[in-house]
N, C-alpha and C positions, 0 to 999 in steps of 0.2 A: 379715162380710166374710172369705173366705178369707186365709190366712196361707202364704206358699209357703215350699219349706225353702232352705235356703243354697243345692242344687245347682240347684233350679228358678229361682231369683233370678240365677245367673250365668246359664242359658242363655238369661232373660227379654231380659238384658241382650246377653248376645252376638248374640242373632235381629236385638234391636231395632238395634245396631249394622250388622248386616249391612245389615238393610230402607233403615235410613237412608242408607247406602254406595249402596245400588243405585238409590234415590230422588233421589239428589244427581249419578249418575255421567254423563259429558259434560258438567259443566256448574256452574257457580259456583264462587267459590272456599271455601267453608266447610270448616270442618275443626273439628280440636280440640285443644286448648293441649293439654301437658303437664300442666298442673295438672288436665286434666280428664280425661282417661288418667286419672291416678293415681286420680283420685276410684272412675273405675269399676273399676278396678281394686283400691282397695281394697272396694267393694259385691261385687265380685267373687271374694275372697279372695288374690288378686293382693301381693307385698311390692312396694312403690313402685321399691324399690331395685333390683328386676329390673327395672321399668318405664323405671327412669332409664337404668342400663344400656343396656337396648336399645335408647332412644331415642338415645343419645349412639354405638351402632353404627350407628342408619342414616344420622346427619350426619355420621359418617366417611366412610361409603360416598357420599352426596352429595358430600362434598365433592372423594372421591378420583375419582368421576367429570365433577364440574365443573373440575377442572384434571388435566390429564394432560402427562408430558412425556417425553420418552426419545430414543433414537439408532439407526440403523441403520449399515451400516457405509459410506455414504456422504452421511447427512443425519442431521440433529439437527431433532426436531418440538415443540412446544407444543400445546396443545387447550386451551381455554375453552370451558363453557358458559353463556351467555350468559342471565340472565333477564327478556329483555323482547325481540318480534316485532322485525324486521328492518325498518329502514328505511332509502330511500333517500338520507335528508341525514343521518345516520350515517356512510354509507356514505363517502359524500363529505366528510365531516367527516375520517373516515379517511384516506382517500386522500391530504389535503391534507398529514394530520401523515407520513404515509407519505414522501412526497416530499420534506417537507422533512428528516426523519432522513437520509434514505440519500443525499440531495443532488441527487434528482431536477429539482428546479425550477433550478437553475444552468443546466442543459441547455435545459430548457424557457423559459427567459428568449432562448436564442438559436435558440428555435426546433427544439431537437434533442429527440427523446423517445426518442433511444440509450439500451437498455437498461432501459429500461420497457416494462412491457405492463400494459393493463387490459381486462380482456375479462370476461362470463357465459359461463359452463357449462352448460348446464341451470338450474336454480334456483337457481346459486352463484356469488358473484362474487369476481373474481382479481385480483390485482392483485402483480405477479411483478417484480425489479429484477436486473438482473445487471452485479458490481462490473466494473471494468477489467481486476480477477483473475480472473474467473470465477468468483466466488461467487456463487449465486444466490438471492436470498428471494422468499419465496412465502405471498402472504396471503391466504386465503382465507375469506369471510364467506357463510352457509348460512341460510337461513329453515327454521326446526326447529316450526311451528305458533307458539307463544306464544314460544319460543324463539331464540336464534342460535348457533350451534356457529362459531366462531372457532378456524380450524388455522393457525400458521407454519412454516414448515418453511427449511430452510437447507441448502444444498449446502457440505460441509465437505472434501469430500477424493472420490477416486475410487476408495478402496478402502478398508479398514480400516485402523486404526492399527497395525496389527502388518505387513500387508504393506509400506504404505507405509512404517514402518521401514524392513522389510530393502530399499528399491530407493532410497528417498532415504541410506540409508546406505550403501548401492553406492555411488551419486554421490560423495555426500565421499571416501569409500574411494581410489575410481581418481583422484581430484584430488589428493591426501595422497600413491600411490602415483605417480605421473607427478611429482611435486616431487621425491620421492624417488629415481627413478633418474636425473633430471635432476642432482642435488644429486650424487650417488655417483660417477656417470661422470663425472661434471667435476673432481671427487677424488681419484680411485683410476686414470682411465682405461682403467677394464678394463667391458666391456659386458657378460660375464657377471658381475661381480659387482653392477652394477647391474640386472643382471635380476633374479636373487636377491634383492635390498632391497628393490627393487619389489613383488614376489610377495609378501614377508611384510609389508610395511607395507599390501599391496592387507588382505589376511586380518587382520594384529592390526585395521587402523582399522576393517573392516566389519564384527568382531565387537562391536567398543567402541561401534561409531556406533548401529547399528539401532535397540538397546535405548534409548537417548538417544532416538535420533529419533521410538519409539514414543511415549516415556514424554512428549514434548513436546507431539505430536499430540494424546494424549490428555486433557492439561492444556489444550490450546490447544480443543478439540470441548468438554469442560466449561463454560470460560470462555464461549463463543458460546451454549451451550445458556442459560445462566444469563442472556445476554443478550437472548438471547429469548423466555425469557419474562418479564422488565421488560417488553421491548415488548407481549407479548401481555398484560401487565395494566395498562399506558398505556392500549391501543386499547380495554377492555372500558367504562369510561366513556363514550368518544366513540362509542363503536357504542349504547348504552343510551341512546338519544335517544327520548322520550314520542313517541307515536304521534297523539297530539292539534298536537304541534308540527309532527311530517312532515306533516298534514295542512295546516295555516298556511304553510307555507313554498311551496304551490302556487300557480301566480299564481290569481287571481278571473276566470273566467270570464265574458264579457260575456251578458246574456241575449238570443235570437235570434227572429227573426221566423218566420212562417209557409215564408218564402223561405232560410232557413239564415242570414240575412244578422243581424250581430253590432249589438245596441242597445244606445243608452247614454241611460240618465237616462230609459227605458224608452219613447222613441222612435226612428223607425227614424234610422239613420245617412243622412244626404242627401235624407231626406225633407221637406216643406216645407208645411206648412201652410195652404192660400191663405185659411180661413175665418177664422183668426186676423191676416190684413192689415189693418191700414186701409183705408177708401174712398179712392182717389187723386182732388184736388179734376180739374174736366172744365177745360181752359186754352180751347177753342174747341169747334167744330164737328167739327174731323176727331179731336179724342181723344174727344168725344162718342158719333161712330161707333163709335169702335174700341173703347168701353167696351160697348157695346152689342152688337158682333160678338161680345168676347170672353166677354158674357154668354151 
């Protein structure tokens, strides 16, 4: 029996790993533990402890692609990937807790669905709420093949934290400054020196305020972000609904005649049997007849 060298023993192995990769692909779930990596990897002259390594790099990389989060400068978004197909009483499952977090059904109890919307997109379903303030959330559920990609997103401001600073610190600004000349001329009685105190109470407050009001903003967009994604790892449970149950939760279909018409207990509905009657006894002559006609 031939004996191969250590280099032909690794490529024996890597060929047969490829064949096996290509013989498997579209289709099953097989794979290979860690423990069994290492094994061929040590037949293969492989240290395990690279092996573990780069196994524990690409469940970082999974992982950092199963949850994702960040901001733009007017929304704050989540992402979830979801391991298990999309189903419709999932779906619904969500919606339910949706509604009840943000206060949807109070409305819906009186008939109002102010500020809700639930609609499909193409292949993706929405389900969007916008507060009394104008914050808006936005939930959205995606059939990904075997998967579901679950994105929140939230409407936090109309511009960055830094702009919004400098304009909601105007605001305070000229409030602070309008006290102030009001305060001075009723004081001093002199209009130009209330113009004066105005002018620089308008400029010290709107230099002091901005930077406040960024630094708030942007404590306050953190705080929502963090809150969003609680919500989007609540909803990942209730969206992970078996696909043998969305099948169960469909009513049963009655089975149907040649005429489309729906049977039960697998005779037709309204239909009547005449060979299954009794004989009706004859009381005279004329039911005599008429049993006779109607034979």
């Amino acid at each position: 029996m031939r004996t191969y060298s250590e280099r032909e023993v690794s490529a024996i192995i890597e060929r047969a790993v490829e064949r096996q990769q290509a013989a498997e692909e579209g289709g099953g779930d097989a794979g290979l533990t860690l423990d069994e990596i290492e094994r061929i990897g040590r037949e293969s002259g492989i240290d395990p402890a690279h092996l573990r390594a780069a196994a524990a790099e690409i469940d970082e990389a999974g992982r950092t692609l199963a949850r994702q989060s960040g901001q733009s400068q007017t929304q704050v978004y989540v992402e979830r990937w979801i391991d298990a197909p999309f189903t419709a009483a999932g779906w619904e499952d969500a919606v339910s807790e949706l509604r009840t977090r943000f206060g949807a059904t109070i409305g819906s109890a009186f008939g109002s669905t102010t500020g809700e919307t639930v609609q499909q997109v193409g292949q993706s379903f929405e389900w969007s709420h916008t507060s009394p303030l104008g914050v808006r959330t936005r939930v959205t559920a995606s059939p990904r093949g075997d998967q579901t990609r679950l994105r929140v997103t939230q409407l936090v401001g109309m511009a960055s934290s830094t702009v919004e600073g400098v304009a909601y610190g105007g605001i305070i600004a000229a409030v602070l400054a309008v006290a102030a000349v009001v305060t001075t001329g009723a004081l001093s009685g002199s209009a130009g020196l209330a113009a004066v105190v105005g002018a620089l109470s308008f400029l010290l407050s709107w230099v002091a305020a901005a930077p406040l009001v960024a630094a708030a903003d942007r404590r306050w967009r953190a705080r929502k972000l963090r809150e969003l994604g609680d919500l989007a790892d609540d909803l990942v449970p209730v969206l992970r609904v078996p696909a043998d149950q969305d099948a169960e939760s469909e009513p049963e279909r009655l089975p149907e005649d040649a005429d489309g018409v729906p049977e039960a207990d697998g005779a037709a509905l309204g239909r009547l049997d005449l060979d299954a009657l009794p004989d009706a006894p004859e009381a005279d002559g004329r039911d005599a007849s008429r049993g006779r006609v109607r034979g």
